[in-house]
N, CA, C and O atoms as a GROMACS GRO file, in nm:
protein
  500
    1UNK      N    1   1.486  -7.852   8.588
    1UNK     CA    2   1.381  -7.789   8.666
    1UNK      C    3   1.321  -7.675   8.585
    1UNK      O    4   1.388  -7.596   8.518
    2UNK      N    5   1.180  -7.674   8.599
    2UNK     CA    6   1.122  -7.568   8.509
    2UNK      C    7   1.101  -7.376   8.565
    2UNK      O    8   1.060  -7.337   8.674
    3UNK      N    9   1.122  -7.337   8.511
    3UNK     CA   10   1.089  -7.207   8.545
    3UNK      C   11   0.971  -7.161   8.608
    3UNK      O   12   0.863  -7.128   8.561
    4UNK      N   13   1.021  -7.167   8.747
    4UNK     CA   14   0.883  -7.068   8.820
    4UNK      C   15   0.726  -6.979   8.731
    4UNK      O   16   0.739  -6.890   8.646
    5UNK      N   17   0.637  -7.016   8.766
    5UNK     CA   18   0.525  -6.917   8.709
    5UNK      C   19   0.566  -6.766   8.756
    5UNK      O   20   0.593  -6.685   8.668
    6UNK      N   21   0.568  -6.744   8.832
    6UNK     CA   22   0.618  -6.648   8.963
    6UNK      C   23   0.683  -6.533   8.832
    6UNK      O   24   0.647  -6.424   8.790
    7UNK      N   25   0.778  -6.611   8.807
    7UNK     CA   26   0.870  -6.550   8.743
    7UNK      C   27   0.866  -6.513   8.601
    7UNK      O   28   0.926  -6.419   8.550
    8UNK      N   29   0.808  -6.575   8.558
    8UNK     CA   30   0.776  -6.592   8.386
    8UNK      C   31   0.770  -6.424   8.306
    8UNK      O   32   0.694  -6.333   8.340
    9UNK      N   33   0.835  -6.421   8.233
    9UNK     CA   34   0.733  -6.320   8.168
    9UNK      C   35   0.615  -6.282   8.131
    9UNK      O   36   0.565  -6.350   8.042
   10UNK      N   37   0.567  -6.212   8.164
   10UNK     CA   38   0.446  -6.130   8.186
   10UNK      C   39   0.389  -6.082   8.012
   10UNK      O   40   0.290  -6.016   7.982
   11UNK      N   41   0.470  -6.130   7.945
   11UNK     CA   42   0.417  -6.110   7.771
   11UNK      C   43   0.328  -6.224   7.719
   11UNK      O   44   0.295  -6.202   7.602
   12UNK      N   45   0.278  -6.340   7.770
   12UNK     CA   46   0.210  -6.465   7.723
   12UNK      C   47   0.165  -6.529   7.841
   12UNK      O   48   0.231  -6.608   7.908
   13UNK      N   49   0.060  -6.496   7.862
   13UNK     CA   50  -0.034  -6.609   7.958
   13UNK      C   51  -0.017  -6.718   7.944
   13UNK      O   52   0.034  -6.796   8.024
   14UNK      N   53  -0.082  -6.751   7.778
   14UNK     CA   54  -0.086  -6.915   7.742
   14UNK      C   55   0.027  -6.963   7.754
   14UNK      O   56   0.027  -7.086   7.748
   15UNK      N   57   0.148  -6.903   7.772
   15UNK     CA   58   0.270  -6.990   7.837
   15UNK      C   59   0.240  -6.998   7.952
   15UNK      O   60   0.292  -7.105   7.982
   16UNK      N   61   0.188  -6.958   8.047
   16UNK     CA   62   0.223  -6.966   8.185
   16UNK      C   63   0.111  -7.085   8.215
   16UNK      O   64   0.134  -7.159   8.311
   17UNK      N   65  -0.014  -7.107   8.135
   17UNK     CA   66  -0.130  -7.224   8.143
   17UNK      C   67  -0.030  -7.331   8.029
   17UNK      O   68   0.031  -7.408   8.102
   18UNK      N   69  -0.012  -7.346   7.948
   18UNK     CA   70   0.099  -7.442   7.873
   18UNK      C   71   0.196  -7.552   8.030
   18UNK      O   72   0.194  -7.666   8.078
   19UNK      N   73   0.288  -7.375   8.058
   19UNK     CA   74   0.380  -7.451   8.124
   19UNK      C   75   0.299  -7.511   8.320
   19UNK      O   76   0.365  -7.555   8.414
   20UNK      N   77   0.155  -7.488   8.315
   20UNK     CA   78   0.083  -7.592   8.420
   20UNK      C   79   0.019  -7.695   8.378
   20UNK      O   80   0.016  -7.798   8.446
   21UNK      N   81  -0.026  -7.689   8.292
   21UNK     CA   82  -0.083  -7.807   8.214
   21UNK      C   83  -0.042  -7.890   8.131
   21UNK      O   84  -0.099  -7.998   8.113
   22UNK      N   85   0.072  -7.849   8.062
   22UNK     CA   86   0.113  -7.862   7.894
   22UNK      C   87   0.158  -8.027   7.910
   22UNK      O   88   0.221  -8.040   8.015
   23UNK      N   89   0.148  -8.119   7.858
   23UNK     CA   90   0.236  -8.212   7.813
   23UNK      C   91   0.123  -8.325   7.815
   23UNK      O   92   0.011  -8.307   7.863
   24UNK      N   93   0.162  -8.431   7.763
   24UNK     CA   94   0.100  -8.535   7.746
   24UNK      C   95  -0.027  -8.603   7.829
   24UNK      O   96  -0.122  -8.660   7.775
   25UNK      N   97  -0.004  -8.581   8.006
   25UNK     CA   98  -0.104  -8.627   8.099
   25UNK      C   99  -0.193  -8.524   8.155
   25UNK      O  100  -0.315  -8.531   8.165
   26UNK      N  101  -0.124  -8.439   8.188
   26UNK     CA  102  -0.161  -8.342   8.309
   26UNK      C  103  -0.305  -8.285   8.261
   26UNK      O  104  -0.377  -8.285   8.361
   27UNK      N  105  -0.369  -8.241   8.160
   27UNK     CA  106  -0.546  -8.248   8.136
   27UNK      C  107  -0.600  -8.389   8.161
   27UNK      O  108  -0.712  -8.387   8.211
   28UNK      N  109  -0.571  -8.461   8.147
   28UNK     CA  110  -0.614  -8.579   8.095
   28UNK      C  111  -0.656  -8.636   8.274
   28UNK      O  112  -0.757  -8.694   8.313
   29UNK      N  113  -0.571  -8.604   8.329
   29UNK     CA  114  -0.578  -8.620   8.486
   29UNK      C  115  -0.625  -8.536   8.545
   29UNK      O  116  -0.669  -8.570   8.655
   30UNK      N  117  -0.643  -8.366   8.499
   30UNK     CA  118  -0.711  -8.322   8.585
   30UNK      C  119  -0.872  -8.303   8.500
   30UNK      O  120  -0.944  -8.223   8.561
   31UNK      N  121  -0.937  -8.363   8.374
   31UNK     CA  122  -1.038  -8.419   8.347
   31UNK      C  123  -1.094  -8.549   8.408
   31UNK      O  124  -1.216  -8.555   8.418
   32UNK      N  125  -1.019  -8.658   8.451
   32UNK     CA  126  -1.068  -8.758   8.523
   32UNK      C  127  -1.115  -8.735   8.668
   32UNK      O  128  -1.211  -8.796   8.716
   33UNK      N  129  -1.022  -8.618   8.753
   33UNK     CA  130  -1.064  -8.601   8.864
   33UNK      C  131  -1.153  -8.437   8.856
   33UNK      O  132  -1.178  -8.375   8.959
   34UNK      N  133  -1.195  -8.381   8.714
   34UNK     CA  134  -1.308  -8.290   8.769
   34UNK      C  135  -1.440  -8.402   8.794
   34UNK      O  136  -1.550  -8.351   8.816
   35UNK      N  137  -1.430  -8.558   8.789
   35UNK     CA  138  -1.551  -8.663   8.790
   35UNK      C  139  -1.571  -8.695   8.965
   35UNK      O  140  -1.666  -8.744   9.028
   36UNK      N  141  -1.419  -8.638   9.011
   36UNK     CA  142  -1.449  -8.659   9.186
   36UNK      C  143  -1.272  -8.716   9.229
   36UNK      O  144  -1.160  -8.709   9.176
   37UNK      N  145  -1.324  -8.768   9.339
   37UNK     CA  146  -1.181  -8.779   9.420
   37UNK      C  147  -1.142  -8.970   9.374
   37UNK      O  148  -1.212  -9.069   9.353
   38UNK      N  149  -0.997  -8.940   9.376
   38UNK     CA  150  -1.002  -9.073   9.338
   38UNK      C  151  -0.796  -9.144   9.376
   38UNK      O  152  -0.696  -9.076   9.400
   39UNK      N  153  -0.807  -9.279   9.367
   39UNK     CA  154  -0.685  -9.270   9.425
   39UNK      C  155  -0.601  -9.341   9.328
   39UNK      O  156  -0.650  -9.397   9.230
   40UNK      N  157  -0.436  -9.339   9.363
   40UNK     CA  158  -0.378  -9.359   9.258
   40UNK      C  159  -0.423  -9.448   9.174
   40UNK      O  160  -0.476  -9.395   9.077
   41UNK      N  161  -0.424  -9.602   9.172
   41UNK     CA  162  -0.466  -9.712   9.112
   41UNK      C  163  -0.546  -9.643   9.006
   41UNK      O  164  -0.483  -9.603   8.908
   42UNK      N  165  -0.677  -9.623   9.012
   42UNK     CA  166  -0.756  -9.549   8.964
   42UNK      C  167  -0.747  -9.470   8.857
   42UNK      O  168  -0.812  -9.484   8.754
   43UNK      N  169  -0.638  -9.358   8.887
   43UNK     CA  170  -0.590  -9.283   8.779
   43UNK      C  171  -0.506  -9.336   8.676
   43UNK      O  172  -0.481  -9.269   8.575
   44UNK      N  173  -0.453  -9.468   8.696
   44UNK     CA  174  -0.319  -9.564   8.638
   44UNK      C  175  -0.426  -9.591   8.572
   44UNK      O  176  -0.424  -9.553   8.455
   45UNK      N  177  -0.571  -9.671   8.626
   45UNK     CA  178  -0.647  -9.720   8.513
   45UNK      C  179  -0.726  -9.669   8.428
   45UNK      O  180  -0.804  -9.749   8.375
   46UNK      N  181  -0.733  -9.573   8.400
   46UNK     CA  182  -0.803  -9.454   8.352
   46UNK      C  183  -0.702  -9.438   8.215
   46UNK      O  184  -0.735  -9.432   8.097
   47UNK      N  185  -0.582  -9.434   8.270
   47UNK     CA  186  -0.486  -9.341   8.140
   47UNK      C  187  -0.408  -9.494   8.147
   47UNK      O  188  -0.336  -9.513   8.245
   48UNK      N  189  -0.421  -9.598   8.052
   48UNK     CA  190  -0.384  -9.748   8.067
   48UNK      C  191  -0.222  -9.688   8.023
   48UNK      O  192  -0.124  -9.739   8.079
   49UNK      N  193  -0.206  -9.592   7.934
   49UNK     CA  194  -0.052  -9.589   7.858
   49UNK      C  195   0.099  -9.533   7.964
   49UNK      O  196   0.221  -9.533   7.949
   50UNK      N  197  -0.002  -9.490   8.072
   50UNK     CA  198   0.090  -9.395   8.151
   50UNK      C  199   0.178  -9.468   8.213
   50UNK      O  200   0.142  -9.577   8.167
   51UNK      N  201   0.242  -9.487   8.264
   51UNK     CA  202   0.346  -9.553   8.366
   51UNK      C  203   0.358  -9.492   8.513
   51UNK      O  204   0.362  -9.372   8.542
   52UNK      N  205   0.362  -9.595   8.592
   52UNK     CA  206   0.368  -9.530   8.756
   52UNK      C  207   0.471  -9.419   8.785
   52UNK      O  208   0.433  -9.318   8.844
   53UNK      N  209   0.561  -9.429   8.759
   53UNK     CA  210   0.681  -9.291   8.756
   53UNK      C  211   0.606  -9.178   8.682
   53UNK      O  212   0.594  -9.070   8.740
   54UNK      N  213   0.561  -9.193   8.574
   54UNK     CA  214   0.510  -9.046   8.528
   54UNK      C  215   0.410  -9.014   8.589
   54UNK      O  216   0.382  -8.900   8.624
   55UNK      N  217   0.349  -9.108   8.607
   55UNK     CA  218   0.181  -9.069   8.702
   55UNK      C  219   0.208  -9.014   8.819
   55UNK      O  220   0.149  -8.907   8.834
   56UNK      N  221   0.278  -9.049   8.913
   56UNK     CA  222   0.353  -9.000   9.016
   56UNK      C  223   0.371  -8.847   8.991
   56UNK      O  224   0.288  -8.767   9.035
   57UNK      N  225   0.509  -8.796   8.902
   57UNK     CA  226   0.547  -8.696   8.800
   57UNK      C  227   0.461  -8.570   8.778
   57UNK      O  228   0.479  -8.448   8.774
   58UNK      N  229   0.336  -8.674   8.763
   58UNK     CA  230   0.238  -8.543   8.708
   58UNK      C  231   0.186  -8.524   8.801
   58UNK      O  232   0.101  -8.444   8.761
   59UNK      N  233   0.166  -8.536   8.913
   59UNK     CA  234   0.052  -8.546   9.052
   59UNK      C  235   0.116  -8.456   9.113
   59UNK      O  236   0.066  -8.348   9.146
   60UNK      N  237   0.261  -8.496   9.139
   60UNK     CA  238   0.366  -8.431   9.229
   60UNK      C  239   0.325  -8.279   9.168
   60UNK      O  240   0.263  -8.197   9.236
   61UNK      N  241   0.365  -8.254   9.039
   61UNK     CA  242   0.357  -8.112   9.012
   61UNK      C  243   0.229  -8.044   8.985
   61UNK      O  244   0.228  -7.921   8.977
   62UNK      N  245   0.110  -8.122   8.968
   62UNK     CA  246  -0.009  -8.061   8.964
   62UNK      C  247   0.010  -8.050   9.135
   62UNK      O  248   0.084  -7.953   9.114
   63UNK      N  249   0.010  -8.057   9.236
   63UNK     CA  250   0.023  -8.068   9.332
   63UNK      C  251   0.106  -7.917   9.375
   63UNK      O  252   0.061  -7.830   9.448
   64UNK      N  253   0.215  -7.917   9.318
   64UNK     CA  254   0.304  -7.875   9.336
   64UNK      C  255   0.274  -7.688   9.265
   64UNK      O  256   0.350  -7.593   9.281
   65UNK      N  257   0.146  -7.690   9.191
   65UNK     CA  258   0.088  -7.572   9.091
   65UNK      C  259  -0.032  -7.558   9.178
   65UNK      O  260  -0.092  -7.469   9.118
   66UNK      N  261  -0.118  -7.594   9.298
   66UNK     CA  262  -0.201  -7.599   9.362
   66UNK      C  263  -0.348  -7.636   9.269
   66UNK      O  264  -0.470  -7.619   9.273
   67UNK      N  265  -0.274  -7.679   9.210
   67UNK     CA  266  -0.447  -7.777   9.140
   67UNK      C  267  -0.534  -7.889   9.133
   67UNK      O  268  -0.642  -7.913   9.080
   68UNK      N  269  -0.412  -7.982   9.235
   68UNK     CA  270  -0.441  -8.146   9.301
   68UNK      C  271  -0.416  -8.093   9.424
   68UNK      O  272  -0.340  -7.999   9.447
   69UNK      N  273  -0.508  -8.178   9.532
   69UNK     CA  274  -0.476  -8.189   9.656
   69UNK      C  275  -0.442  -8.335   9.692
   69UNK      O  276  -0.527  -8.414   9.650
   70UNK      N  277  -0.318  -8.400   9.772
   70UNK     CA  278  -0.320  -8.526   9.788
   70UNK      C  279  -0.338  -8.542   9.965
   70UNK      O  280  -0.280  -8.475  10.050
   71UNK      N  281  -0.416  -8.627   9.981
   71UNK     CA  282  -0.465  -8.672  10.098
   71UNK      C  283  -0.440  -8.810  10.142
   71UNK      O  284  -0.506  -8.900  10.089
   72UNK      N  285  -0.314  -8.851  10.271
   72UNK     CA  286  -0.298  -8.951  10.312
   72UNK      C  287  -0.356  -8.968  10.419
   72UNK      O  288  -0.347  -8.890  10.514
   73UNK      N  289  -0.441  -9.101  10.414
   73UNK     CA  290  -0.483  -9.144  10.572
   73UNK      C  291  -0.453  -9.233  10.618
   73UNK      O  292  -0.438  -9.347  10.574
   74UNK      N  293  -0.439  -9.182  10.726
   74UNK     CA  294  -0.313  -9.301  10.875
   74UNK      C  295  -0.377  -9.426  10.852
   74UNK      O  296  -0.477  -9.442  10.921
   75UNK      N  297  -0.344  -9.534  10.764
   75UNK     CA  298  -0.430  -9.640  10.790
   75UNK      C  299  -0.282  -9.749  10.737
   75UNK      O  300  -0.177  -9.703  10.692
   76UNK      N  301  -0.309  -9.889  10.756
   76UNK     CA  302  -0.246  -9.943  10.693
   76UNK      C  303  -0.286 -10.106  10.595
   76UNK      O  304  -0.350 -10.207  10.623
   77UNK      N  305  -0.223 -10.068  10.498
   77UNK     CA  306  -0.168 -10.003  10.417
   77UNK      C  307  -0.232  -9.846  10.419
   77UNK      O  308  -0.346  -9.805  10.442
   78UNK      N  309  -0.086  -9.768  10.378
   78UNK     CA  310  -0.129  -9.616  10.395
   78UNK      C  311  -0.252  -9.591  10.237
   78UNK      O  312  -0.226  -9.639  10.127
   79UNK      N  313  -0.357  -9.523  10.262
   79UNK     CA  314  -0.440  -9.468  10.122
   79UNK      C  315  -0.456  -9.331  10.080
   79UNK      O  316  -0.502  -9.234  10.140
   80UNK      N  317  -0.414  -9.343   9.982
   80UNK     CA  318  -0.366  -9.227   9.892
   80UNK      C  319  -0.512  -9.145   9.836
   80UNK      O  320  -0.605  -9.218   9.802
   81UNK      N  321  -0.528  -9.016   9.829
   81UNK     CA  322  -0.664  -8.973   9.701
   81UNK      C  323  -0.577  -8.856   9.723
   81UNK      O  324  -0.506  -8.804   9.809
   82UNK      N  325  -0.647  -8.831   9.520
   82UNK     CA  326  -0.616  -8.747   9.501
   82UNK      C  327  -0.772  -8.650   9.454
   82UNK      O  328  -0.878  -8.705   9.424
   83UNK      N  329  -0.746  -8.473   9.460
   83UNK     CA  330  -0.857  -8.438   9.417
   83UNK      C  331  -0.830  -8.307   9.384
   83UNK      O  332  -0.719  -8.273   9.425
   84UNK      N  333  -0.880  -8.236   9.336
   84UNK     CA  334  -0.906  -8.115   9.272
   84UNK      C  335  -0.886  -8.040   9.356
   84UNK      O  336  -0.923  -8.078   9.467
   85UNK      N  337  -0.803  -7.861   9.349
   85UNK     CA  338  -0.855  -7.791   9.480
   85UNK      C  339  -0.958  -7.676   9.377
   85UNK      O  340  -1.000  -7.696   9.263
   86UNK      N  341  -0.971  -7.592   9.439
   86UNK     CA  342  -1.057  -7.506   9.380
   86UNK      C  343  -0.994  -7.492   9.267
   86UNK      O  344  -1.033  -7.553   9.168
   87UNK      N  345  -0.901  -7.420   9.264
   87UNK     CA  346  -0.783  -7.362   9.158
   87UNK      C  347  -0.811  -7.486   9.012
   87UNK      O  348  -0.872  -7.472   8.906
   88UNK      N  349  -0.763  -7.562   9.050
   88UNK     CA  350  -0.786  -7.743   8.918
   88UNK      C  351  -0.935  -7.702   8.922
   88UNK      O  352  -0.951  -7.633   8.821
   89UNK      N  353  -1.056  -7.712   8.991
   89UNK     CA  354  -1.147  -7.719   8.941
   89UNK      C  355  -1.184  -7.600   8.834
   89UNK      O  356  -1.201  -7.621   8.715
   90UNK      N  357  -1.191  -7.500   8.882
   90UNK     CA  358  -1.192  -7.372   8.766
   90UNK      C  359  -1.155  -7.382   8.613
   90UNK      O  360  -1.193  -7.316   8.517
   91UNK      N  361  -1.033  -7.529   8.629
   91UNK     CA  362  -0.998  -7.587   8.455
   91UNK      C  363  -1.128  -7.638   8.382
   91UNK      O  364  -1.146  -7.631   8.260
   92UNK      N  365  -1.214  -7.688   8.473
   92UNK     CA  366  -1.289  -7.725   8.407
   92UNK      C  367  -1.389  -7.722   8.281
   92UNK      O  368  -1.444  -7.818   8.226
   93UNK      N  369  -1.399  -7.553   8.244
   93UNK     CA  370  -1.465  -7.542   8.153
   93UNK      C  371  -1.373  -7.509   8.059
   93UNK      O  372  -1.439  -7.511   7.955
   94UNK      N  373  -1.259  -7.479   8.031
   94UNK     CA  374  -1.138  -7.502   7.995
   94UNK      C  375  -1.117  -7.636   7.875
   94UNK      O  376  -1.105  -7.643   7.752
   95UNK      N  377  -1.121  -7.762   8.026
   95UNK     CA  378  -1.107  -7.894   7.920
   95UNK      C  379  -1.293  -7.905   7.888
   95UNK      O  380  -1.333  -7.981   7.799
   96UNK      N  381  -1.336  -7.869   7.924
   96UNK     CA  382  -1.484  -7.923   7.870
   96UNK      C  383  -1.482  -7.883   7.673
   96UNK      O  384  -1.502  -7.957   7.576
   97UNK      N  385  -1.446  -7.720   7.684
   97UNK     CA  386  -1.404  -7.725   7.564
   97UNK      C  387  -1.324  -7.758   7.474
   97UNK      O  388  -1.360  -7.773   7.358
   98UNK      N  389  -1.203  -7.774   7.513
   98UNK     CA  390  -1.105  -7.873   7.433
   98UNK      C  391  -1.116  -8.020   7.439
   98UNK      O  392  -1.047  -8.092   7.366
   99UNK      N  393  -1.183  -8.057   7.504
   99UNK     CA  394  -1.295  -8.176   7.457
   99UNK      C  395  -1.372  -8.132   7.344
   99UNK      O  396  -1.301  -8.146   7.244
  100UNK      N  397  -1.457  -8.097   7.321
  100UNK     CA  398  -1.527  -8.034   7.284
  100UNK      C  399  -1.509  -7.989   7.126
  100UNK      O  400  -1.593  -8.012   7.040
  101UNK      N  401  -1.384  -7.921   7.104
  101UNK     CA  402  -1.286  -7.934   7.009
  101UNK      C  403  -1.242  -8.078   6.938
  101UNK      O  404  -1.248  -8.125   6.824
  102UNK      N  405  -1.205  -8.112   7.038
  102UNK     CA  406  -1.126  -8.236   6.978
  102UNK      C  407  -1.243  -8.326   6.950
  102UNK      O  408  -1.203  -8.399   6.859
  103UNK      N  409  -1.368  -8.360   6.981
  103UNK     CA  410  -1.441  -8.358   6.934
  103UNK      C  411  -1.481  -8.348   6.786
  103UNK      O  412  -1.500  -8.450   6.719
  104UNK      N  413  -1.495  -8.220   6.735
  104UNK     CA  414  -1.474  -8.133   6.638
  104UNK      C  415  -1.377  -8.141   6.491
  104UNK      O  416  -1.390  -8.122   6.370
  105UNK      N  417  -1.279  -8.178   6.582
  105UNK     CA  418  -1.153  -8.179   6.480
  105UNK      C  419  -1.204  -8.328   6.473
  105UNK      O  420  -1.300  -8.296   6.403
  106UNK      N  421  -1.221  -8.471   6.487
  106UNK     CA  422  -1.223  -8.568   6.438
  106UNK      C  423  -1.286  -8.602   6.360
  106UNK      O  424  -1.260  -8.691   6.280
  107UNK      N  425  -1.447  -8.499   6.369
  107UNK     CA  426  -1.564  -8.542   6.263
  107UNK      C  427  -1.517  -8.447   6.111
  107UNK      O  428  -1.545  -8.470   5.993
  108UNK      N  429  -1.438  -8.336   6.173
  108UNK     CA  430  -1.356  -8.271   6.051
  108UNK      C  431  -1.255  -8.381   6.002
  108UNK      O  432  -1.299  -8.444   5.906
  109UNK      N  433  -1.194  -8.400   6.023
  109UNK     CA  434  -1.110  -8.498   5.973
  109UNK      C  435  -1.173  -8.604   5.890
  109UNK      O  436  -1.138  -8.638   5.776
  110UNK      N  437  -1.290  -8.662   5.978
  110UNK     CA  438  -1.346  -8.762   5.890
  110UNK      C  439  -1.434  -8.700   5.805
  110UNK      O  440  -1.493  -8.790   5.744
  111UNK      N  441  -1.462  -8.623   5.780
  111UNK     CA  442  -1.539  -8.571   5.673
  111UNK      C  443  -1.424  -8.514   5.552
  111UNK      O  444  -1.420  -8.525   5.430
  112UNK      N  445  -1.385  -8.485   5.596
  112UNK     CA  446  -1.286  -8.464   5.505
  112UNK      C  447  -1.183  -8.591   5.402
  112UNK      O  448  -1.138  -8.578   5.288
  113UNK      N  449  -1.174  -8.703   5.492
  113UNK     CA  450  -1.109  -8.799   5.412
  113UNK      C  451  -1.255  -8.868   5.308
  113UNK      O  452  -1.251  -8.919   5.196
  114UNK      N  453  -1.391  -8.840   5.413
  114UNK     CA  454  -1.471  -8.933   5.329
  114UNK      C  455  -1.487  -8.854   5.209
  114UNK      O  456  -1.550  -8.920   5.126
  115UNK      N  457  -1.458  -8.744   5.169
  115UNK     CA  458  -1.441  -8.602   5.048
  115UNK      C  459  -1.384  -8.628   4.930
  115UNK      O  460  -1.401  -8.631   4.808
  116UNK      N  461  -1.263  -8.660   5.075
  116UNK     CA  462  -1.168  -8.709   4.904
  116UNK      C  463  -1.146  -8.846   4.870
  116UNK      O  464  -1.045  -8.877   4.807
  117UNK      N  465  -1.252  -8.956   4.914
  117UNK     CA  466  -1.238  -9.077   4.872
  117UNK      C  467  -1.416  -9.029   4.770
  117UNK      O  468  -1.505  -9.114   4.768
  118UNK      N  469  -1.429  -8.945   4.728
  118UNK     CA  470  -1.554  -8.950   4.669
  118UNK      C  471  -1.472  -8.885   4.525
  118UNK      O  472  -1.498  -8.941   4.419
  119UNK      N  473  -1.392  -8.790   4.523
  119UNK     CA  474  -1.340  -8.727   4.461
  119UNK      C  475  -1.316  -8.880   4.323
  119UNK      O  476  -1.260  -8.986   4.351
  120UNK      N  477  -1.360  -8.856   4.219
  120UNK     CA  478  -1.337  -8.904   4.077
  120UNK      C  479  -1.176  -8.932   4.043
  120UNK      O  480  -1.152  -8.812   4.027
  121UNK      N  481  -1.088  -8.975   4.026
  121UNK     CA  482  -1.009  -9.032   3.996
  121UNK      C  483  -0.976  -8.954   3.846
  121UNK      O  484  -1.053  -8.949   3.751
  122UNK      N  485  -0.852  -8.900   3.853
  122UNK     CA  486  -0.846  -8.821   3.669
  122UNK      C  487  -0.790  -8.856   3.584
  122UNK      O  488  -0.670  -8.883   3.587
  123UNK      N  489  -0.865  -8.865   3.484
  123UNK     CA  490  -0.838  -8.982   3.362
  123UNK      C  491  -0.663  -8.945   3.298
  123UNK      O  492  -0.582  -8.856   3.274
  124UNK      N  493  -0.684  -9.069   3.296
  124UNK     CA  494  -0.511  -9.087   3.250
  124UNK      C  495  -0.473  -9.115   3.091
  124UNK      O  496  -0.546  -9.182   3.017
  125UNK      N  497  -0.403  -9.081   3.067
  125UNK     CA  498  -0.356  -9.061   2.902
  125UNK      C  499  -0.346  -9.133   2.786
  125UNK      O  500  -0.306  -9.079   2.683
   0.00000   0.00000   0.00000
């Protein structure tokens, strides 16, 4: 179990946004739903690599950080959505830029390999 925000030390923010966001899904899901409300299925097909246990995983605790709201309605089969509360939406300009970045870093990257495939070859002995 992870350490309360509550509690954290008060010396590093970006730990305390790390340890709400940090890991493999949790932007990635709350970038699909700054697009609107949407229900599980949905989010499974969005992120094809994820698996239903982790997807679950990450909902529960974005949920659980007040940044997803999940909404069941009495119907049957029961239907699930999930959505942003204020708090998750406010990420938004957040991931817009680390989009944005990452972005950034790829055309760096590729500029950079196309650099050194231009680079001359040094004559050998």
């Amino acid at each position: 179990m992870r350490e309360r925000v509550e509690e954290m030390a008060g010396y590093c923010d970006t730990e305390v946004l790390l340890e709400i966001v940090g890991g493999k899904w949790k932007l990635l899901i709350v970038k699909y739903l700054l697009r609107g409300t949407h229900r599980f299925n949905a989010l499974q097909r969005a992120l094809p690599p994820i698996t239903q246990r982790m997807l679950t995983r990450q909902l529960r605790e974005l949920e659980a950080d007040g940044l997803v709201e999940r909404t069941v309605y009495p119907e049957v089969p029961p239907r699930v959505e999930y959505a942003l509360t204020d708090v998750g939406r406010s990420l938004g300009p957040l991931v817009e830029q680390l989009d944005h970045w990452g972005h950034w870093y790829r055309e760096h990257l590729r500029t950079r390999a196309e650099a050194q495939e231009q680079v001359p070859p040094a004559p050998s002995r």
